[in-house]
C-alpha positions as CSV (number, residue, x, y, z in Angstrom):
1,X,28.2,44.7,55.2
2,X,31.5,43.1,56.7
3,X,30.4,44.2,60.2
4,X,27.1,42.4,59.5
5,X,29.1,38.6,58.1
6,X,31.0,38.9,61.2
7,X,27.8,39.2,63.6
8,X,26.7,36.1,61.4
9,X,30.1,34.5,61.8
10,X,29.8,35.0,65.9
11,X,26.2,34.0,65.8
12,X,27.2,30.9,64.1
13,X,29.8,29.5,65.7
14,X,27.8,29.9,69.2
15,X,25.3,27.7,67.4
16,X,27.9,25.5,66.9
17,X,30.0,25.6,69.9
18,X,32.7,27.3,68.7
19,X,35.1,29.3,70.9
20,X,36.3,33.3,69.0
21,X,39.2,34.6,70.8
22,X,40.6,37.9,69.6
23,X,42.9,40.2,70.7
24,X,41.9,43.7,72.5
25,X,44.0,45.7,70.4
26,X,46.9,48.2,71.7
27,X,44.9,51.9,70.8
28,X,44.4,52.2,74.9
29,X,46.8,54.7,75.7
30,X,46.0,57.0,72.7
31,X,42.7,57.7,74.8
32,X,40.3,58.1,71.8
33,X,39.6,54.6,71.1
34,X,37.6,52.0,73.1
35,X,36.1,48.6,72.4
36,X,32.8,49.6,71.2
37,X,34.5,51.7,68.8
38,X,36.7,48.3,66.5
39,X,35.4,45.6,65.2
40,X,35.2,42.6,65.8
41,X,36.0,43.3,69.8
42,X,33.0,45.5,69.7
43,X,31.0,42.6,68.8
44,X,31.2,41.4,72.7
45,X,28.3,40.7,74.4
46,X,27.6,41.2,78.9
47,X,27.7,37.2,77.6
48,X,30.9,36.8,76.2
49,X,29.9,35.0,73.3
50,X,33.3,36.6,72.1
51,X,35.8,36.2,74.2
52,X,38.6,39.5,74.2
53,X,41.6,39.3,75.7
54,X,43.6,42.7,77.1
55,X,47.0,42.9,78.3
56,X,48.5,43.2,81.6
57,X,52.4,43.7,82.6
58,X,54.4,40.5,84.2
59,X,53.0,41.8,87.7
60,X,49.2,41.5,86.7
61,X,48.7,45.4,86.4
62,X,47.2,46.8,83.5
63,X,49.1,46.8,80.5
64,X,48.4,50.7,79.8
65,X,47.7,50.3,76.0
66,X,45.1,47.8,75.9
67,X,42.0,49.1,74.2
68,X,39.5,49.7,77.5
69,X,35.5,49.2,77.5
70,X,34.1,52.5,77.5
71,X,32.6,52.8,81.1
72,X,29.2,53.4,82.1
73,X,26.1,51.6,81.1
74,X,25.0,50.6,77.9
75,X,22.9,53.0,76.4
76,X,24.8,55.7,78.6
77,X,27.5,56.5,76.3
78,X,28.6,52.9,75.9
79,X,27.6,51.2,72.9
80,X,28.9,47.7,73.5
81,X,32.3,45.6,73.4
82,X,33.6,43.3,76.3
83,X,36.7,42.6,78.2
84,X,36.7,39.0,78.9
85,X,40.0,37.7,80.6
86,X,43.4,39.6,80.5
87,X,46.7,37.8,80.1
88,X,50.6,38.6,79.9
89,X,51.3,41.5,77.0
90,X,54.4,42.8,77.5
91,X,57.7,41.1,77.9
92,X,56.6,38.3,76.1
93,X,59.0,35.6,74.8
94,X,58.2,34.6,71.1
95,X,60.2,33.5,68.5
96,X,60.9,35.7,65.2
97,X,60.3,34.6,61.9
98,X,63.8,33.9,62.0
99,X,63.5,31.8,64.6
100,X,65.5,34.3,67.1
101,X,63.6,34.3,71.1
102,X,62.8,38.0,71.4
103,X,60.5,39.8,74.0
104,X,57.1,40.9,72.2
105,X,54.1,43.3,74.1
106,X,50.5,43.6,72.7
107,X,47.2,41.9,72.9
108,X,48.2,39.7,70.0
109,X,50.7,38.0,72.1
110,X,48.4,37.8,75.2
111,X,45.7,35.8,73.0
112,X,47.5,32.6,72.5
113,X,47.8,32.2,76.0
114,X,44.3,32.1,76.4
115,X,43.6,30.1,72.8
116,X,46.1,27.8,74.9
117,X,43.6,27.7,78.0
118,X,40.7,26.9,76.0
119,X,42.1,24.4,74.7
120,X,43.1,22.8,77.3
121,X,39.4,23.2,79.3
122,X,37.7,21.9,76.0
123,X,39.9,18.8,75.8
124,X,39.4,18.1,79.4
125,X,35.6,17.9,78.8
């Protein structure tokens, strides 16, 4: 049921323009777990109507713990989910909710960087 409001949710705000962002998720490197496999990221379409964001390390490779697509082709063992763009995950500088700079790592800090991005191409259209 949930699933089924957020396919309505996504469907919506394409109708309407609006850009989802969400965060890959840090269950890579535990092996078992893949995009097609959580929810929303498995939501992703070949279009990117969802736009997931995985990690990489401060050189650009691979940040080892973002959730992977499943490889192969759809209907071969692949059931759906998209990686859309990957941004800075570990190392991170963020502030604490003490207000303390600390270095952060995970999908959830590479996101904002890419909500930041959007924003930035939207309000230059």
């Amino acid at each position: 049921m949930w699933k089924q409001a957020l396919q309505d949710f996504l469907i919506s705000a394409a109708a309407e323009d609006v850009v989802v962002v969400i965060a890959a998720g840090n269950n890579g490197q535990d092996g078992h777990y893949y995009l097609d496999a959580t929810v929303p990221q498995a939501l992703g379409t070949a279009n990117n109507d969802l736009i997931t964001v995985g990690g990489v390390e401060s050189d650009g490779s691979l940040w080892i713990p973002t959730t992977p697509e499943r490889l192969g082709p759809l209907g071969a063992g692949r059931a759906g989910g998209s990686m859309t763009v990957y941004a800075q995950a570990k190392d991170v500088l963020t502030y604490s909710n003490k207000g303390a700079v600390e270095l952060s790592a995970g999908t959830s800090v590479a996101a904002p960087a890419v909500v930041g991005i959007v924003l930035l191409v939207i309000g230059s259209c």
